[in-house]
VOSE-340529 format. One line per 3 residues: number of its first residue (from 1); their letters; for each residue z, x, y of C-alpha. Coordinates in nm, 3 decimals. Layout:
# VOSE-340529
NUM> a> Z/X/Y; ... .
END
This chain:
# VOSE-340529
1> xxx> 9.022/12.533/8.705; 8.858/12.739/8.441; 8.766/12.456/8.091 .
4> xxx> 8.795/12.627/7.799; 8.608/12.547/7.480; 8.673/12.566/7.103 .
7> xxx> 8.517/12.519/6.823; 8.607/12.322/6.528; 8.336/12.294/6.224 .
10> xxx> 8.350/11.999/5.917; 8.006/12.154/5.784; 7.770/12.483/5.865 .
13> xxx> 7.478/12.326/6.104; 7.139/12.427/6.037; 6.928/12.693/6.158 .
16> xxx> 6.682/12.446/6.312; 6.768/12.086/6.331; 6.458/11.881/6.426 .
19> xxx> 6.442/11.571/6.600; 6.450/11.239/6.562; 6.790/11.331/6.409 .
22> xxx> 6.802/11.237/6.007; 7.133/11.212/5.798; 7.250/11.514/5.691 .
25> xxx> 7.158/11.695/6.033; 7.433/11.843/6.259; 7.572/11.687/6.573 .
28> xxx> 7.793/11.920/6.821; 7.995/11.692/7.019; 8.203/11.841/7.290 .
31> xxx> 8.482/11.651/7.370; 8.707/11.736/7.707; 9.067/11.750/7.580 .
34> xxx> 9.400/11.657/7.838; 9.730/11.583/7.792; 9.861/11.477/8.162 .
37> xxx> 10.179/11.425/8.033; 10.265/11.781/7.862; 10.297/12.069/8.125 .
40> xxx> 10.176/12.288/7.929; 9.816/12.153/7.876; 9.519/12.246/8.036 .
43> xxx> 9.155/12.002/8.078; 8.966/12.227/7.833; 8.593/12.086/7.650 .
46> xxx> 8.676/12.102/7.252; 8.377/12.108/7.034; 8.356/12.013/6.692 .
49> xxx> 8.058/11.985/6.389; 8.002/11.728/6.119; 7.710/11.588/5.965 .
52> xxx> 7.483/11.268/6.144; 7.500/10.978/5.849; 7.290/10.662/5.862 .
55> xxx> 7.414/10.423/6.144; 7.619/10.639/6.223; 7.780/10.583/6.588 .
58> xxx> 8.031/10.761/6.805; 8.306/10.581/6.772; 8.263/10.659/6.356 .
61> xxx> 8.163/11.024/6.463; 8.491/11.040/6.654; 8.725/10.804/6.404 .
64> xxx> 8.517/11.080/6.135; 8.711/11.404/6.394; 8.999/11.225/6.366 .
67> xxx> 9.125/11.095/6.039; 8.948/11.461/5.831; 9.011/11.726/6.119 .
70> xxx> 9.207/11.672/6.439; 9.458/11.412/6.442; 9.606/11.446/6.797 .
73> xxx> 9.255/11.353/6.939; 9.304/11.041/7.174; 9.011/10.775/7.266 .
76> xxx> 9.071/10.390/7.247; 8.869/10.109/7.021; 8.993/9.774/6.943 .
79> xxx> 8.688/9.535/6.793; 8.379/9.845/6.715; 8.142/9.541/6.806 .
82> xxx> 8.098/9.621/7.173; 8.315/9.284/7.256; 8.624/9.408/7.385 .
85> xxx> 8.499/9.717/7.591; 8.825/9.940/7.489; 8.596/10.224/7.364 .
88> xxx> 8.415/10.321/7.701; 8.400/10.692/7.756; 8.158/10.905/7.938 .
91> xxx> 7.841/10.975/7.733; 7.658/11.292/7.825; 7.717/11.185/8.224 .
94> xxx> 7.658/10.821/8.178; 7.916/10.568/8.078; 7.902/10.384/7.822 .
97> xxx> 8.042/10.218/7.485; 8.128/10.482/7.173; 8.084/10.161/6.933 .
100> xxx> 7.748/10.045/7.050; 7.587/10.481/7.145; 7.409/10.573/6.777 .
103> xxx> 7.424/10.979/6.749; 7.077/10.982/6.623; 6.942/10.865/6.964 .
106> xxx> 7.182/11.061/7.148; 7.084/11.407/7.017; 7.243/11.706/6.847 .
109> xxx> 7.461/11.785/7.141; 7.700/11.559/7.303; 7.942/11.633/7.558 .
112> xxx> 8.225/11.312/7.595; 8.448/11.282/7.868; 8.704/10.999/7.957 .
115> xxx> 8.602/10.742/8.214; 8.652/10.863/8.596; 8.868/10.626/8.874 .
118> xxx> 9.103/10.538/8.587; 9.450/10.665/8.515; 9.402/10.890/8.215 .
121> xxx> 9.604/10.846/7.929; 9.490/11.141/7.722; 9.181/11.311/7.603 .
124> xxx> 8.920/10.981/7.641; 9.179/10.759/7.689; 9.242/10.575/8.014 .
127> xxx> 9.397/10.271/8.117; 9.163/10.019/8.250; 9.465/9.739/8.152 .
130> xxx> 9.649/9.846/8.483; 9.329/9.874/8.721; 9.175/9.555/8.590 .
133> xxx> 9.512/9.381/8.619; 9.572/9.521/8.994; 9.240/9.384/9.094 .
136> xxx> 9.231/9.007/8.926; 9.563/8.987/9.064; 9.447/9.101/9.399 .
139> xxx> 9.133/8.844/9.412; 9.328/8.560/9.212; 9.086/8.626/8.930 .
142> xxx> 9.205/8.250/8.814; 9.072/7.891/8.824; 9.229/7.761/9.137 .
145> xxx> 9.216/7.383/9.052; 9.356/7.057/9.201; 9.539/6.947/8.977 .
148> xxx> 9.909/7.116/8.994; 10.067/6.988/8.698; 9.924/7.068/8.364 .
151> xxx> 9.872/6.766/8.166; 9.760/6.850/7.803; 9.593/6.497/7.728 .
154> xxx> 9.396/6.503/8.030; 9.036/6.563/7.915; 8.821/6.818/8.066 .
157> xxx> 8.575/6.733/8.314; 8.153/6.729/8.209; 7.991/6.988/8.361 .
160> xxx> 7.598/7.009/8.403; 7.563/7.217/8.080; 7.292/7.435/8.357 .
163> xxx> 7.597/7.524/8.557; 7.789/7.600/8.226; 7.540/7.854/8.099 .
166> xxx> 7.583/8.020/8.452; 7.979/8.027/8.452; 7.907/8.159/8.117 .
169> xxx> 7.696/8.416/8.189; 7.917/8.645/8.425; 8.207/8.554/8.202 .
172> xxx> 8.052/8.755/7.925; 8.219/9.078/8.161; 8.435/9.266/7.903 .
175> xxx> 8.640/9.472/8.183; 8.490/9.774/7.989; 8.516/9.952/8.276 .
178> xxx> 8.178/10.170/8.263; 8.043/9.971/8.614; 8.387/10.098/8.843 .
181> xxx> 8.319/10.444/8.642; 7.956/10.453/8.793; 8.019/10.339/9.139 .
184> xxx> 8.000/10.593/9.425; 8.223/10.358/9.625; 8.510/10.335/9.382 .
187> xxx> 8.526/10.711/9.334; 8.556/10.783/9.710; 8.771/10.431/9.792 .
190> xxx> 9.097/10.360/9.515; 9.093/9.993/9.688; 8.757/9.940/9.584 .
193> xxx> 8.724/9.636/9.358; 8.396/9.697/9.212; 8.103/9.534/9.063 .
196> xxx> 8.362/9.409/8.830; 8.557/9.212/9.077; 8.260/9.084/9.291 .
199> xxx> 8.130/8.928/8.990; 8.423/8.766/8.938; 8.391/8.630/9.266 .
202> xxx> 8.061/8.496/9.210; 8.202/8.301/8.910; 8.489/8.142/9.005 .
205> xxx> 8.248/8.085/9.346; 8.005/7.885/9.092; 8.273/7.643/8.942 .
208> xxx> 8.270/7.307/9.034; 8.657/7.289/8.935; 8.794/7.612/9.190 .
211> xxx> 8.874/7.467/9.469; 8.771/7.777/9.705; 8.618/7.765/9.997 .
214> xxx> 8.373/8.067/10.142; 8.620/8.122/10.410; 8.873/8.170/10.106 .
217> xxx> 8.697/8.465/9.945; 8.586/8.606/10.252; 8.973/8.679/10.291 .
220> xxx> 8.964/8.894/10.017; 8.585/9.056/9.962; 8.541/9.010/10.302 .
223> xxx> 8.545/9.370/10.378; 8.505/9.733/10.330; 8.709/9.704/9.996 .
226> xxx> 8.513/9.420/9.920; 8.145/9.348/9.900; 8.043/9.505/10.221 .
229> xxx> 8.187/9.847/10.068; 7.887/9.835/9.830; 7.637/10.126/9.919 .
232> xxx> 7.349/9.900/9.686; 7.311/10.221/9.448; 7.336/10.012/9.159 .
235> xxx> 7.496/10.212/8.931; 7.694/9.965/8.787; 7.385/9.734/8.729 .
238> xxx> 7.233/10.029/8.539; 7.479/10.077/8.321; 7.637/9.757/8.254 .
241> xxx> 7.692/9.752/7.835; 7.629/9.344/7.864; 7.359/9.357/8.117 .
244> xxx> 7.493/9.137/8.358; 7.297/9.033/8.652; 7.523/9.262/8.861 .
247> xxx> 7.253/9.335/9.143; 7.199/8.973/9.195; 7.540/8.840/9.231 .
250> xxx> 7.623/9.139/9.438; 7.360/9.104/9.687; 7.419/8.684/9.700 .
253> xxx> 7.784/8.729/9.753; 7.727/8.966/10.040; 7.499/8.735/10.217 .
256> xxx> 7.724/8.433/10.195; 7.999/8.643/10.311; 7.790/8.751/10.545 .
259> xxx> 7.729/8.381/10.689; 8.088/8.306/10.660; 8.170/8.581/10.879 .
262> xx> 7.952/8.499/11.119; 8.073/8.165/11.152 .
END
């Protein structure tokens, strides 16, 4: 299918823009532009001009495209502080979060596309709500504890505060979405459950208060859909906007599921 482009400009760029970009300097950022849901649109890459401003980052270049020039443009955001992970978009090939990607480090040309493997929504907006869901639901992405009835005045359990800042560690994942988006794996395999979901493994594996077993999780990650799908090219390690210790807990879950299997 043939992507057309278009042009929309805030300001006249300059004859020469020089780099390291400085406010007042022109960005071009081509954005690719879908509607799944109207029959009558077509995935075409819309460019558009406006000035680079101090701190300026793409998620206020794009909220700039939206609220003075093109209303209808979709993409997501919920906290701009690179917590909640809702503004992940692909950044000139790599993914990556619009809040925390300054324009001045990008360059004068950027070309933004939604995030790959997800259902799209529209324009850079997909919905990483229904794959994330699918998959915790899928591994029991939950604290499996002994205790069956919730008591509210029971107190919580020490914990070596060691183990703690582990747990805490891979819980600092923010389901962004930009590691499933970079995996070869997940692009070829839809039952793939990604970096995302091993790591998730590897913390509930670490807490003293899940009452899983090896053999547990091996019924789940215990295959090609699972850890052992992992081709080890790191792309979600790479790109990871929290820089999570993906490569490690991939590679240890793999060799105690590994063991297990062989058991």
């Amino acid at each position: 299918m043939d992507i057309a482009a278009k042009t929309v400009k805030i300001a006249k760029a300059p004859s020469q823009p020089q780099e390291p970009l400085k406010s007042g300097q022109m960005i071009r950022l081509h954005i690719m532009r879908f509607n799944p849901r109207d029959a009558a649109s077509v995935p075409h890459l819309q460019t558009y001009e406006l000035e680079q401003s101090d701190g300026m980052t793409l998620f206020m270049a794009l909220s700039e495209i939206r609220e003075k020039l093109d209303p209808s443009l979709q993409f997501d955001f919920v906290c701009r502080a690179g917590i909640c992970g809702s503004c992940a978009m692909v950044i000139n090939g790599r993914p990556g979060l619009a809040c925390r990607a300054l324009t001045k480090d990008i360059g004068p040309e950027i070309t933004l596309a939604p995030l790959p493997v997800f259902e799209l929504i529209g324009d850079l907006s997909v919905n990483t709500g229904k794959w994330m869901r699918a998959m915790s639901e899928r591994l029991e992405a939950w604290c499996h504890v002994k205790q069956q009835e919730v008591d509210l005045t029971r107190l919580e359990e020490p914990m070596d505060p060691d183990l703690a800042d582990q747990i805490f560690e891979l819980d600092r994942c923010i389901e962004c979405g930009c590691c499933v988006s970079a995996c070869g794996t997940a692009r070829m395999r839809e039952d793939f459950v990604g970096a995302v979901g091993i790591n998730k493994i590897a913390r509930f594996r670490l807490d003293p208060r899940d009452v899983r077993t090896d053999a547990d999780y091996y019924e789940v990650i215990g295959d090609d859909s699972g850890v052992f799908g992992c081709m080890s090219l790191l792309g979600c390690h790479d790109v990871c906007p929290k820089d999570l210790p993906l490569q490690t807990q991939i590679a240890f879950i793999r060799r105690k599921m590994v063991a297990e299997g062989m058991k």
